[in-house]
C-alpha positions in Angstrom: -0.5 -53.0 -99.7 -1.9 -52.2 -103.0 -1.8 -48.3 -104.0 -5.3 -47.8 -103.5 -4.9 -48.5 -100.0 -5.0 -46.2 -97.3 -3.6 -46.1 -93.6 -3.1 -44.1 -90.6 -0.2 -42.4 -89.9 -0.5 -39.3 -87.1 -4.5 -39.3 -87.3 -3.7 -38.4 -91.3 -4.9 -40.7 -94.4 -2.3 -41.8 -96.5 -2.5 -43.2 -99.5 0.1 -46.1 -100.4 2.7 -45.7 -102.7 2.4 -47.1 -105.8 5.2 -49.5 -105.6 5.6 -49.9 -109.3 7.9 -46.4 -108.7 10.4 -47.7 -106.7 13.5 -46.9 -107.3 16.6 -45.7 -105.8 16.1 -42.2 -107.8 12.4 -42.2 -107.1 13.8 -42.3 -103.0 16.0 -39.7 -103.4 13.2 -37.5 -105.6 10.9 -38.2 -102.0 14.3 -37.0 -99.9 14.5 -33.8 -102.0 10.8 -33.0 -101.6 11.3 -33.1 -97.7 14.5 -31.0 -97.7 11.5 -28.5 -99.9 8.9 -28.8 -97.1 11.2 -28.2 -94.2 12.5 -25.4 -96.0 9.5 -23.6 -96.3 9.8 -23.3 -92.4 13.0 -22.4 -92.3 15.1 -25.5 -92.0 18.4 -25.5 -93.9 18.8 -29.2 -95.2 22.6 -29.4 -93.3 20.0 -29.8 -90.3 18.0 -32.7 -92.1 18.9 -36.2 -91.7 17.6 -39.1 -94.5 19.3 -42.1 -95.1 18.4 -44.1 -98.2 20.2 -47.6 -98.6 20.6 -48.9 -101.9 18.0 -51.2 -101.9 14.7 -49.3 -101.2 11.9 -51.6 -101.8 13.3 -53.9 -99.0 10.7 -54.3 -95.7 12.0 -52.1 -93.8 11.6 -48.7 -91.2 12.2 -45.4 -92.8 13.0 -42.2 -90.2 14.2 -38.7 -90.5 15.9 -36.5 -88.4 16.0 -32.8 -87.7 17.2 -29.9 -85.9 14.9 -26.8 -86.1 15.0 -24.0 -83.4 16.6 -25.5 -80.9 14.9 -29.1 -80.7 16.2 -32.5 -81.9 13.1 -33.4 -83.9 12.7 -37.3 -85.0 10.2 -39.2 -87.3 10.0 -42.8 -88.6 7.4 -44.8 -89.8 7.2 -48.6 -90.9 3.4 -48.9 -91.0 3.9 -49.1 -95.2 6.2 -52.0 -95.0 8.8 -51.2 -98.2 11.4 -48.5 -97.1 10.4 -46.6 -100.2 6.6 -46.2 -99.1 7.4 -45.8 -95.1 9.3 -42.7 -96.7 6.9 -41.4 -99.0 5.0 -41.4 -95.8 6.7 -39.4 -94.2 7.2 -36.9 -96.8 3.4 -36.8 -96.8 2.6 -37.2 -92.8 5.1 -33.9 -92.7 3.5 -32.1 -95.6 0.5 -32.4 -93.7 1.5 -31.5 -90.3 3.0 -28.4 -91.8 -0.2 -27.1 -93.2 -1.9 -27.5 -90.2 0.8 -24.8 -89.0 -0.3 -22.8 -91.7 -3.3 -22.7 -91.9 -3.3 -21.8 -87.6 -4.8 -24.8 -86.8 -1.9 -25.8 -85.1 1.4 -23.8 -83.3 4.7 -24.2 -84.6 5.3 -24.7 -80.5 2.9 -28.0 -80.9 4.6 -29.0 -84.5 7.8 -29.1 -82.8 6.7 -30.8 -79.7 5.0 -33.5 -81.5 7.8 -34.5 -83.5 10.8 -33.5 -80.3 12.6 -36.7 -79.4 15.9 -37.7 -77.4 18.8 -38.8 -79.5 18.3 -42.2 -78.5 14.8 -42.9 -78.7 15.6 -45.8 -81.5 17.0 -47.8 -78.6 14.6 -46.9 -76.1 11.5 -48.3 -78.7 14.0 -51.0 -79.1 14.4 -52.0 -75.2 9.8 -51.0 -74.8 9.1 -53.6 -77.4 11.7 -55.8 -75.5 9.8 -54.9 -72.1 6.4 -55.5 -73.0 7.2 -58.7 -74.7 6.5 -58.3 -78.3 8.3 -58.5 -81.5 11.2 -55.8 -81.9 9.4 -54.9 -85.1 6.1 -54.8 -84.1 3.9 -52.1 -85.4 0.4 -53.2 -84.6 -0.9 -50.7 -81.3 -3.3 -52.9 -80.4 -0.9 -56.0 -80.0 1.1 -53.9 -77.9 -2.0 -52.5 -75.9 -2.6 -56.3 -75.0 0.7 -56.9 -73.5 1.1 -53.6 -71.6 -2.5 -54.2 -70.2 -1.5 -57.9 -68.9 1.5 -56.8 -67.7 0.5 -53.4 -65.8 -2.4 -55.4 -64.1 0.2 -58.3 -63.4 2.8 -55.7 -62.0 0.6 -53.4 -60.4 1.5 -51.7 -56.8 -1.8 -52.6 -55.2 -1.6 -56.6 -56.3 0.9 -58.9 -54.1 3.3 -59.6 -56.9 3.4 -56.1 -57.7 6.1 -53.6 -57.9 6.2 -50.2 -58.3 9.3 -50.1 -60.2 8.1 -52.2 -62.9 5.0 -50.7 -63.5 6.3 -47.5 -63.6 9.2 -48.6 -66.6 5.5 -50.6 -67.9 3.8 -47.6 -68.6 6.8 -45.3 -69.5 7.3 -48.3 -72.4 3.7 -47.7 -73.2 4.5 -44.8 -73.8 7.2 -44.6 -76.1 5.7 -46.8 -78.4 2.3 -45.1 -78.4 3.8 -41.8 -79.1 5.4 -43.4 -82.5 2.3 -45.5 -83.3 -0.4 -42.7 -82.9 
């Protein structure tokens, strides 16, 4: 992904990181200006989360966690491939999310339930990819779609093989994995 390159993170734009910054301090420049933006809301960074390996241009998920009022709050993204941009993602995704809180086009009640999570919600993406059949890494929605579709039409109550059961943990996996990929 060259800088000039945009994708879709959230329903916002983001512009790729130009990946001639990477670097280790250039990480940790992205980690202090989320600790900034959570701030501004009244987040003391002892309740923020970011760990940056060594090695930040490798392909890889970056993700954040949170505390804020009472809610375990939980972002990662791995759209951008490198750890590096995924990050600089989400420094920008919550940048953008935050004026939208202050500007009144959104609650701070809907800010924090968009971005609410359970503790282990890594593992349950982990076990939803697993159910639906794709790749464990597997970021593109509409691949994912495609499965879920075959399989809640193959597991369905009303069809002879069907169960109940199944399509219920089928759509409940569709679920999980649409909420991190919209």
């Amino acid at each position: 992904m060259t800088e000039t390159e945009t994708f879709k993170v959230k329903g916002h734009e983001i512009k790729a990181f130009n990946r001639k910054l990477s670097s280790y301090r250039r990480a940790i420049q992205i980690q202090n200006n989320i600790h900034q933006t959570l701030r501004s809301v009244g987040v003391p960074e002892d309740d923020i989360e970011i760990e940056i390996p060594r090695l930040v241009i490798r392909t890889m998920a970056a993700s954040i966690e949170w505390w804020q009022d009472g809610y375990h709050l939980y972002f990662s993204c791995q759209k951008a491939g490198s750890y590096i941009s995924n990050l600089h993602a989400i420094s920008k995704i919550l940048e953008a999310e935050l004026q939208l809180v202050e500007s009144g086009e959104k609650t701070m009640d809907q800010f924090l339930n968009e971005f609410s999570e359970e503790d282990d919600i890594e593992e349950q993406r982990k076990k939803a990819r697993a159910l639906l059949g794709v790749n464990e890494k597997c970021v593109d929605l509409e691949e994912i779609n495609k499965a879920y579709k075959k399989l809640a039409m193959h597991h369905h109550p009303d069809r002879p093989e069907g169960s109940h059961e199944k399509f219920k943990a089928i759509n409940n996996a569709h679920k999980i994995l649409k909420r991190e990929l919209q």
